[in-house]
C-alpha positions as a LaTeX table, in Angstrom:
\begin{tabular}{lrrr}
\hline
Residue & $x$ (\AA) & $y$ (\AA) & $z$ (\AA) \\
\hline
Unk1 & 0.00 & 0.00 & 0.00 \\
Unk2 & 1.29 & 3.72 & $-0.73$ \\
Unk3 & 4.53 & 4.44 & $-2.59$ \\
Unk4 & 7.81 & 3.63 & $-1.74$ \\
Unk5 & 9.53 & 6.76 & $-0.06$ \\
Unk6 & 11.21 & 9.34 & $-2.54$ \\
Unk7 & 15.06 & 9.50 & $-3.24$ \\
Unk8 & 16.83 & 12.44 & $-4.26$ \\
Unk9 & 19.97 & 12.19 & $-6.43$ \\
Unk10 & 22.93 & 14.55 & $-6.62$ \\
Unk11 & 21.41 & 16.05 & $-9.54$ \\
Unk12 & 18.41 & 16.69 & $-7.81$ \\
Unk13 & 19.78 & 18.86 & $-4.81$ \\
Unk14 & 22.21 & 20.69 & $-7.05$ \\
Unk15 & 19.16 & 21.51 & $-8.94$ \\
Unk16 & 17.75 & 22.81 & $-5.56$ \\
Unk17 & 20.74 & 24.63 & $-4.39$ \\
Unk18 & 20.91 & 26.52 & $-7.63$ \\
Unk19 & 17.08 & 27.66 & $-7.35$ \\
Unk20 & 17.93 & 29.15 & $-4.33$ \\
Unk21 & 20.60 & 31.00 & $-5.26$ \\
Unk22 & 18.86 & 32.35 & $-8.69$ \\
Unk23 & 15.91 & 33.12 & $-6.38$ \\
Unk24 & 17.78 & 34.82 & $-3.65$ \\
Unk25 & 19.18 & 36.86 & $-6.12$ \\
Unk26 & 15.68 & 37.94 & $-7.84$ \\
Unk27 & 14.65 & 38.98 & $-4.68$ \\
Unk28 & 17.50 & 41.32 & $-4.10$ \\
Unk29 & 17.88 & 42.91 & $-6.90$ \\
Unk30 & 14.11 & 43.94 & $-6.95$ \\
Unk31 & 14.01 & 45.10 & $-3.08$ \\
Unk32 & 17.77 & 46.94 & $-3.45$ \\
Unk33 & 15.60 & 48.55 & $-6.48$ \\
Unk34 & 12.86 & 49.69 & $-4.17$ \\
Unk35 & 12.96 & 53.55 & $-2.48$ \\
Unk36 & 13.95 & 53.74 & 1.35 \\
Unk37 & 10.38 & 55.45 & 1.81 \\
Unk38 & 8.36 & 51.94 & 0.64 \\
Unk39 & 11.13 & 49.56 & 2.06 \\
Unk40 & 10.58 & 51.02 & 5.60 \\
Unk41 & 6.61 & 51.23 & 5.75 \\
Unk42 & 4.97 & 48.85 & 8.31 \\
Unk43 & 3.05 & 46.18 & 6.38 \\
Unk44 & 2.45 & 43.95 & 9.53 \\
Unk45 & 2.77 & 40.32 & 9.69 \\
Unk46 & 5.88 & 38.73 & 11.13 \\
Unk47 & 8.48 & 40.92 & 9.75 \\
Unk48 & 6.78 & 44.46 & 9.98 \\
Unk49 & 8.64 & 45.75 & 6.69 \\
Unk50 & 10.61 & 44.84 & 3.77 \\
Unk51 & 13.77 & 46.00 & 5.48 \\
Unk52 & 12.95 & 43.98 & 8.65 \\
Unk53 & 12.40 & 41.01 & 6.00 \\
Unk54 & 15.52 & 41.45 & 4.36 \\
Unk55 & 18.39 & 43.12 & 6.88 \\
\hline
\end{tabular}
């Protein structure tokens, strides 16, 4: 009953690790790109700001 459990391969994690990277790096480039004035504003939730998200 059910599937067998998943294996990752080498290929698979390197895969991973270079997502992150290429994602990491989309995300700072756009909030570097953003004005001090919207980067500091309150938004809430756990992280109050983009500049608390992203010291």
């Amino acid at each position: 009953m059910g599937q067998p459990p998943a294996t990752m391969r080498k290929g698979d994690i390197q895969l991973l690790y270079e997502y992150e990277h290429w994602a990491n790096n989309r995300v700072l480039q756009t909030v570097s790109a953003l004005p001090l004035s919207i980067s500091r504003v309150i938004w809430g939730g756990s992280f109050g700001s983009v500049e608390g998200a992203v010291p």
